[in-house]
C-alpha positions in Angstrom: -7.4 -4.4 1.5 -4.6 -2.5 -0.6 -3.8 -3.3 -3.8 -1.6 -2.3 -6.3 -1.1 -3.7 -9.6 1.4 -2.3 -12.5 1.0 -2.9 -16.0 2.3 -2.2 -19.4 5.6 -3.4 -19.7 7.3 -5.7 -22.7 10.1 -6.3 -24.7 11.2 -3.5 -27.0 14.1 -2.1 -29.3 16.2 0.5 -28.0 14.9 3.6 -29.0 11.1 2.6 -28.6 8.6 3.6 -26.3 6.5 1.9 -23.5 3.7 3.6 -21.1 3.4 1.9 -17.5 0.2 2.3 -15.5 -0.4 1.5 -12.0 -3.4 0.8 -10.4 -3.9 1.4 -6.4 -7.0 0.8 -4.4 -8.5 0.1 -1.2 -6.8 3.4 0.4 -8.6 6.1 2.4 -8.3 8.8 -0.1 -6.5 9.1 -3.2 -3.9 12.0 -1.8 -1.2 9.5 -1.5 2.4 10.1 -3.3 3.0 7.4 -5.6 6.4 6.4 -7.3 7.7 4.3 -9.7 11.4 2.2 -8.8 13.3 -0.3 -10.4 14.9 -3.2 -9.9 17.7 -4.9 -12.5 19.4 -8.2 -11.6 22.0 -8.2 -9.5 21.6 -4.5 -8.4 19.9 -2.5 -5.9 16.5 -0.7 -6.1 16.8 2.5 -7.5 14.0 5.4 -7.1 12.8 6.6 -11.2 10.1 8.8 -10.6 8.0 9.9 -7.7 4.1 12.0 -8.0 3.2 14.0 -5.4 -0.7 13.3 -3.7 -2.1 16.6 -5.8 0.3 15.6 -8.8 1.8 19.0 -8.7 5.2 18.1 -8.1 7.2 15.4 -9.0 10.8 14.1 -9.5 12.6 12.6 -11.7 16.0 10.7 -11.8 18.9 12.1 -13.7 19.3 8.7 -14.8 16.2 8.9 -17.1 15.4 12.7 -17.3 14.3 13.7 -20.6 13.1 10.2 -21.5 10.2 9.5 -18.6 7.6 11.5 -18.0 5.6 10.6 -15.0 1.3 11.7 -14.3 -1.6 10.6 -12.0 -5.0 10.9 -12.8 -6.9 12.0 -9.7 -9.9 12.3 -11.5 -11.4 8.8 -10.6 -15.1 9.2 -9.0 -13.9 6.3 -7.1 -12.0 8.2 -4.2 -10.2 5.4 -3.1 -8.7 4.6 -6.8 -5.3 6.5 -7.5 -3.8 5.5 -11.2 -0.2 6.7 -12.2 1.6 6.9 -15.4 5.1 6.5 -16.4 5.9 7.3 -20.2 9.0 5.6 -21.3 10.8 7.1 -24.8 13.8 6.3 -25.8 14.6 3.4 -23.8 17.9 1.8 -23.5 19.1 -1.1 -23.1 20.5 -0.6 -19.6 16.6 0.7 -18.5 15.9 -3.4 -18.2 14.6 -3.9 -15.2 11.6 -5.1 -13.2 9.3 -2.2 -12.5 7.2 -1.4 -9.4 5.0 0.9 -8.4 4.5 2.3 -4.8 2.2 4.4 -2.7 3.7 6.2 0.2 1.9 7.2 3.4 4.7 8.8 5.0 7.4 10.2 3.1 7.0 13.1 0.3 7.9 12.9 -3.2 10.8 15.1 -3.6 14.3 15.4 -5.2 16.3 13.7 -3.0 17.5 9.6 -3.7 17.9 9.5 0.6 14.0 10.2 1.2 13.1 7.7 -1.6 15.3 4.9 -0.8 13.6 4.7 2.6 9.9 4.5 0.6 8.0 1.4 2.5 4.5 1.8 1.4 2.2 -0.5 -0.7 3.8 -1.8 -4.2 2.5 -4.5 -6.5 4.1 -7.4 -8.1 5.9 -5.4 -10.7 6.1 -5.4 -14.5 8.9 -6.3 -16.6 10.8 -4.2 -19.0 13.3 -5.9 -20.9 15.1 -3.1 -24.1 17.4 -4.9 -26.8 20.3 -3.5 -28.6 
């Protein structure tokens, strides 16, 4: 069974800094892309950041480029166990939203909003991030 869990968000100032983690298991092998999107009221999904399987390429939105820094650790001796990071600086108030993280099986990671918006794969139950002015 697949599962995917996110972590670490909260309520912060603008300006302040928050690291989400996600946690998938119960894949195959732990080459998957994996990719962070999120999701404010009232508005659509929107891709943030997407991880290639190896974690040697990634992408990330203009929206937040600069700020976010996304990293895997593939290092887990348990092979079916992929963990992803997304570091969060200098948050603003209009990065609110409800965060998820997904695994893809089908489609890469790359630099193009099209690809991502048709991501389908496995994604958890999301973790909030809520800035203030």
């Amino acid at each position: 069974q697949v599962q995917v869990m996110e972590s670490g968000g909260g309520l912060v100032q603008a300006g302040e800094s928050l690291r989400l983690s996600c946690t998938a298991s119960g894949l195959p092998f732990n080459g998957y892309a994996m990719g962070w999107f999120r999701q404010a009221p009232g508005k659509e999904r929107e891709a943030v950041s997407c991880i290639s399987g190896s974690g040697l390429t990634s992408h990330i939105a203009d929206a937040v480029k600069g700020r976010f820094t996304i990293s895997r650790d593939n290092a887990s001796s348990e092979k079916d166990k992929m963990t992803m990071y997304l570091q969060m600086n200098s948050l603003r108030p209009e990065d609110t939203a409800m965060y998820y993280c997904t695994v893809e099986g089908y489609r890469p990671c790359v630099a193009d909003e099209t690809v991502l918006a048709k991501w389908s794969g496995w994604s958890g139950q999301g973790t909030q991030v809520t800035v203030s002015s």
